[in-house]
N, C-alpha and C positions, 0 to 999 in steps of 0.2 A: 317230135310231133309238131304239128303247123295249124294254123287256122284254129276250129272248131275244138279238135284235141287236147293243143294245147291247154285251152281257158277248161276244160272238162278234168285234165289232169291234175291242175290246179284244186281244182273242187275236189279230186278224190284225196288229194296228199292234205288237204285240210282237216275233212272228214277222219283220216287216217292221227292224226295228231289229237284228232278229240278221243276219238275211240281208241286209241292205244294205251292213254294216261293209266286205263286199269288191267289192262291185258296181260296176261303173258305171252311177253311178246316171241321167245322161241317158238310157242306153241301159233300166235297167230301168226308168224312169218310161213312156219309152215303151212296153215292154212289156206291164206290167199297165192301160196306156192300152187296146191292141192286144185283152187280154184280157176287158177289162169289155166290150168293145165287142161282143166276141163274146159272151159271153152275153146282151147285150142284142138281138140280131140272134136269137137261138138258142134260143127260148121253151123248146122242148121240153129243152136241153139244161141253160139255168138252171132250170126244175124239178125236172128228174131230178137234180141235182149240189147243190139246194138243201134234198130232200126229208128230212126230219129221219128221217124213218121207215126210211130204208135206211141200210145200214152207214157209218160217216164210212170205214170203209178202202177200200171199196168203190165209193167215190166217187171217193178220193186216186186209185186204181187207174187210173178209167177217165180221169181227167183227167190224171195223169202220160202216158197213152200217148196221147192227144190232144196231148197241148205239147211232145212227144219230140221234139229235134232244133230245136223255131220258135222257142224260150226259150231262156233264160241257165237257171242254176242258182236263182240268186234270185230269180228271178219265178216258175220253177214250186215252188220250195218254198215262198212266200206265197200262192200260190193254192192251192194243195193245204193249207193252214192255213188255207182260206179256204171251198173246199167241205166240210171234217172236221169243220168249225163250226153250230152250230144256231142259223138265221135263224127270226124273226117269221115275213117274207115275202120269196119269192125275191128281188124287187126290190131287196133289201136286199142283196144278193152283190156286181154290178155294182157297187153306191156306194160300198160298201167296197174294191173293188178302185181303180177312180176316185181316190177320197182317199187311199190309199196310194202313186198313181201323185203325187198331186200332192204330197205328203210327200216323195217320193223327186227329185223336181227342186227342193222349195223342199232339199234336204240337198245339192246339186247345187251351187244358188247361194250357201250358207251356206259351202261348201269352195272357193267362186273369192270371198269374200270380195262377197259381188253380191246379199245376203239384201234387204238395204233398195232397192235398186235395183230389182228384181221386185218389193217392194209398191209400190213406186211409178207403175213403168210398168204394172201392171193397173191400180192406178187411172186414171192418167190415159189410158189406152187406153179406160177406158170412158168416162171425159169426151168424148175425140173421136168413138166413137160418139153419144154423145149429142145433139155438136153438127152431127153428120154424118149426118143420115137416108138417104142415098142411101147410103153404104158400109153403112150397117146392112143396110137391105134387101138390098143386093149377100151380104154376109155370114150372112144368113140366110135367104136365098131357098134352098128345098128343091132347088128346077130346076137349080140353078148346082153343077156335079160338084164333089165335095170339092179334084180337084187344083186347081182354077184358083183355090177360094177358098184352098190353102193356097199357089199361087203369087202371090196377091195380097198375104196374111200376110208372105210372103220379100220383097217388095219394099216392102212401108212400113215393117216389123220386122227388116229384114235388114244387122245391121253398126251399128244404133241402139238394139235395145234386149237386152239379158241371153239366152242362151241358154234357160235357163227357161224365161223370158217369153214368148220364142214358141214354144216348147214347149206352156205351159198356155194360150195363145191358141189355139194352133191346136187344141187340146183341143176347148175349149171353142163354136169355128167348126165344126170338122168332125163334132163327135160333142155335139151340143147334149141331149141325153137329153131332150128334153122342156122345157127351160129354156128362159128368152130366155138372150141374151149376156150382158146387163146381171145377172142372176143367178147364170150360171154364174161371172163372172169374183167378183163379192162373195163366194159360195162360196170361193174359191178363194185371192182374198185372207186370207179368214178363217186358213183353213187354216194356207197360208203362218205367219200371225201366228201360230197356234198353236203351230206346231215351234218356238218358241223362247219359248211363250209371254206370248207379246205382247199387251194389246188395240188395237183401232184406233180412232181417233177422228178423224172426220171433221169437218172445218174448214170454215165458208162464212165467207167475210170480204169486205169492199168493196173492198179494196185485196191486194194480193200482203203477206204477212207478212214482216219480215225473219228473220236466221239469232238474233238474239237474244231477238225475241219467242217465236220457236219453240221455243225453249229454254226459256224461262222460263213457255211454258204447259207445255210435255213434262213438267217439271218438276212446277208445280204438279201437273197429274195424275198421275204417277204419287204423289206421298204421297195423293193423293184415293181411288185406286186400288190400290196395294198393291203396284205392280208396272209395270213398263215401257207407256205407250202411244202409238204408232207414229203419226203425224200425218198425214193425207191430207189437202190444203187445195186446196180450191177458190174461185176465185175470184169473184164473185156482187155485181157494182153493187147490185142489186135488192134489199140488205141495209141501203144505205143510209149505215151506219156500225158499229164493233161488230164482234162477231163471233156466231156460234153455234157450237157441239161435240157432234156425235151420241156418243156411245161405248157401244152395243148399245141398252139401250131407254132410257137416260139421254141428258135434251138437256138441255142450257144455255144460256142465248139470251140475250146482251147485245147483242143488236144494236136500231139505231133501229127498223126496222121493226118487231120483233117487239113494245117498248115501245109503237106505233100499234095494234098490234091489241090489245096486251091492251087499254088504254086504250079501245078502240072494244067490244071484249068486257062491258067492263065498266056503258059507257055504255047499248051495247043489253040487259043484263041490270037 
């Protein structure tokens, strides 16, 4: 988000931190889930609720008497600091409400002690879609009604992975905004990583790491870094030997392969 939005999203993830302290927050993650959803469905009504040009009280108004009774306390007072707020562009409501939902379930799994356990199983939830084309497609097929993908969600994720986690799966299944899965969940991971500020760095290695290397690369990145980062490892023969580390636009590549190609880069240049 840029300009305007920014400094508004600011104001809502504030708001969201005061309102959250008493909530339950499974139940309110769901709700401002419920709620983006709705202005996303509701053109006319995220303009008119978006519109910088009408009153912010006047907005709170008509949205407090639309979420009368279907909300908690804390979800309509984050939305209602959410429409009071002056957006870029409407689109930028919904996302905001979105990432505070996904805020309020990673605060979810930080209080059952289950924070590292949800970045994991998104990541590796997105690895099996990847190696699984046929659930993708099931998973994102437009035709296939939200209940049966989210009854499909309950029986591969049901009892195996963190409450969250199929929480912001099923987010991310049912209410795709535009995104693949594979984006929404990296979103989301991100996110996640943020409420505790954390970065993430992704691992390709030939081999499964053990718990001591993992340590002692976490390690090294974080003095690299400044600050904690969270390790996603993926497994990858096709690396040869070695490893590589994405951690945002930063790569590090010890691996055999990647030593062939510079070698080959350099030959053909």
């Amino acid at each position: 988000m840029r300009g305007l939005s920014r400094t508004a999203l600011a104001e809502v993830e504030e708001r969201f931190n005061t309102a959250a302290a008493a909530a339950d927050l499974g139940a309110l993650a769901e709700e401002l889930f419920a709620v983006a959803d709705l202005f996303d469905r509701e053109h006319g009504l995220r303009r008119g609720l978006s519109d910088a040009s009408r009153p912010a009280g006047q907005k709170e108004s008509v949205l407090r008497s639309l979420l009368a009774g279907k909300v908690g306390d804390a979800t309509a007072e984050i939305a209602a600091a959410a429409v009071s707020a002056r957006w870029s562009r409407a689109g930028d409501l919904p996302d905001a409400l979105e990432r505070v939902g996904v805020m309020s379930a990673a605060a979810e799994a930080e209080s059952e002690r289950r924070l590292d356990d949800v970045e994991d199983e998104l990541f590796r939830f997105g690895r099996i879609l990847a190696a699984n084309p046929q659930l993708r497609r099931a998973l994102s097929d437009p035709a296939i009604p939200a209940e049966r993908k989210s009854g499909l969600l309950a029986t591969l994720l049901g009892g195996k992975a963190a409450p969250s986690t199929v929480r912001l799966v099923t987010q991310a299944v049912v209410h795709p905004r535009g995104r693949s899965l594979e984006t929404a969940l990296e979103q989301f991971g991100w996110i996640v990583a943020r409420s505790r500020e954390r970065l993430v760095g992704v691992v390709r290695s030939a081999v499964p790491l053990t718990q001591q290397q993992k340590q002692r690369l976490a390690a090294w990145l974080r003095v690299t870094y400044g600050r904690d980062v969270h390790l996603n490892v993926e497994v990858d023969p096709k690396v040869l030997g070695g490893f590589s580390v994405r951690v945002g636009d930063d790569y590090i590549d010890t691996t055999i392969a990647g030593r062939i190609e510079e070698v080959r880069r350099r030959l053909a240049g």
